[in-house]
C-alpha positions as CSV (number, residue, x, y, z in Angstrom):
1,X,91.4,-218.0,-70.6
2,X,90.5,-218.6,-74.1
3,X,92.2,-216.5,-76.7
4,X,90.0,-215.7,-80.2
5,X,91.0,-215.4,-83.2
6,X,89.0,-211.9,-83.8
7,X,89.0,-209.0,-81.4
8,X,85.6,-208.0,-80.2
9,X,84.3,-205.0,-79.0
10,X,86.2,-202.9,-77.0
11,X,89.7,-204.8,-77.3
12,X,93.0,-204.3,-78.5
13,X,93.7,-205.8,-81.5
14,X,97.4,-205.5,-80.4
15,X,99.0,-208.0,-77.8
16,X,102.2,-207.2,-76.3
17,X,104.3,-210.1,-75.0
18,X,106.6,-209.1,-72.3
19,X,110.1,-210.9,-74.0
20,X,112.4,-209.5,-70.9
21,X,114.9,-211.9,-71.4
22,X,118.0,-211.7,-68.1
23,X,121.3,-213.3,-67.1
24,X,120.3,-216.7,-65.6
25,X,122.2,-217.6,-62.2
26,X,124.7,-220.2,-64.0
27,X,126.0,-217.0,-66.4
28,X,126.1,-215.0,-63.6
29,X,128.2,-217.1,-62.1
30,X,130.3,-217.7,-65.1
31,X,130.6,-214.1,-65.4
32,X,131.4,-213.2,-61.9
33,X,134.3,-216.3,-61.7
34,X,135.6,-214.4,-65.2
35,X,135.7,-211.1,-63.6
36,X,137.5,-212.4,-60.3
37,X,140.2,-214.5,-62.6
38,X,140.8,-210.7,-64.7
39,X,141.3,-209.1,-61.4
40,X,143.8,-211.8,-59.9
41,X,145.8,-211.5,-63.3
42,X,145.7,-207.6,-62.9
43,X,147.1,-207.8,-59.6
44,X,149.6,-210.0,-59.9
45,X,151.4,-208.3,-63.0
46,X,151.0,-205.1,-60.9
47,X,153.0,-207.0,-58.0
48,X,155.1,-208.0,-60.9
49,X,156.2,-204.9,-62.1
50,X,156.9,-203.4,-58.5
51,X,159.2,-206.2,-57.3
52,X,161.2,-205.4,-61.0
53,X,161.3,-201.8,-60.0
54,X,161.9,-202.9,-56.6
55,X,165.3,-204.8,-58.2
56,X,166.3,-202.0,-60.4
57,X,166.4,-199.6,-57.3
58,X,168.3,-202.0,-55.3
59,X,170.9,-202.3,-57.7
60,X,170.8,-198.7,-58.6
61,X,171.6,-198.1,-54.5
62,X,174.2,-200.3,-54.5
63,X,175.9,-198.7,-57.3
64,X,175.6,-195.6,-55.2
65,X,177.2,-196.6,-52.4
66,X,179.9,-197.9,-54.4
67,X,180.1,-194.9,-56.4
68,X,180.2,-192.7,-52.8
69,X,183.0,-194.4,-51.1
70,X,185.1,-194.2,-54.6
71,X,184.4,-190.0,-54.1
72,X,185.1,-190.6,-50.6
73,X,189.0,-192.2,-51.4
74,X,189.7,-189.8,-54.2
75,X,189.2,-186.8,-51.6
76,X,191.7,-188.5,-49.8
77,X,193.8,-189.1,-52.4
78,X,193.6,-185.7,-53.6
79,X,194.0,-184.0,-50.4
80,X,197.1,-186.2,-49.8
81,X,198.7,-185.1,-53.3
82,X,197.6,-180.9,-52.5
83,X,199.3,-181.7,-49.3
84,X,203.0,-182.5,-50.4
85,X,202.7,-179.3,-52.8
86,X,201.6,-177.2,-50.3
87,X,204.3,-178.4,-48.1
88,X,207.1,-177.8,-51.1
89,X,206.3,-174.2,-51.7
90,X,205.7,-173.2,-47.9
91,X,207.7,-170.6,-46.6
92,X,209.5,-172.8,-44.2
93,X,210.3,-175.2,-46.7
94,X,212.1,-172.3,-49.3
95,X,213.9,-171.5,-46.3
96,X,215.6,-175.2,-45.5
97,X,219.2,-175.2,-47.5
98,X,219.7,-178.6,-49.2
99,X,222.8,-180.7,-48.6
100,X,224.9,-182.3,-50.7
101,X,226.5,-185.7,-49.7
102,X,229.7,-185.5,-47.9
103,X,230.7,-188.9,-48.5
104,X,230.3,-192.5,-49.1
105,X,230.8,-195.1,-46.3
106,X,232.6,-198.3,-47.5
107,X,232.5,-201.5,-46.4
């Protein structure tokens, strides 16, 4: 088809090129291998941060524990030292008479 320089009857004197320009297949490739790296880096410092919380809570349990069986021996401890004053000021114990020493033995 010939084009002319002058529009004749009945034309448009307009022509409309259609300038759709899209992503060829090597950008989209590009692209797509970006967007998969992004992701990967994402997920990993996600994974990152959870095993550092994962530490932090392990050591947090331990010092739990630790912290546990200390109240555990100081309930003893304090149970042992309530004992001897409940003991002192019992009735039966006002009631025992103390003794003096009668006497040395000598060798």
């Amino acid at each position: 088809m010939s084009r002319q320089r002058f529009a004749s009857r009945n034309q448009n004197t307009m022509s409309f090129r259609s300038t759709k320009k899209g992503i060829g297949p090597v950008s989209n490739t590009i692209i797509l291998i970006v967007l998969a790296c992004l992701l990967g880096l994402l997920y990993l410092s996600q994974i990152t941060k959870t095993n550092a919380y994962g530490y932090q809570i392990n050591a947090l349990s331990k010092q739990q524990a630790e912290l546990k069986q200390e109240h555990d021996e100081l309930e003893v401890a304090s149970a042992r030292l309530q004992a001897l004053d409940r003991v002192k000021n019992s009735q039966p114990a006002q009631n025992l008479v103390s003794v003096a020493p009668s006497g040395t033995v000598a060798n």
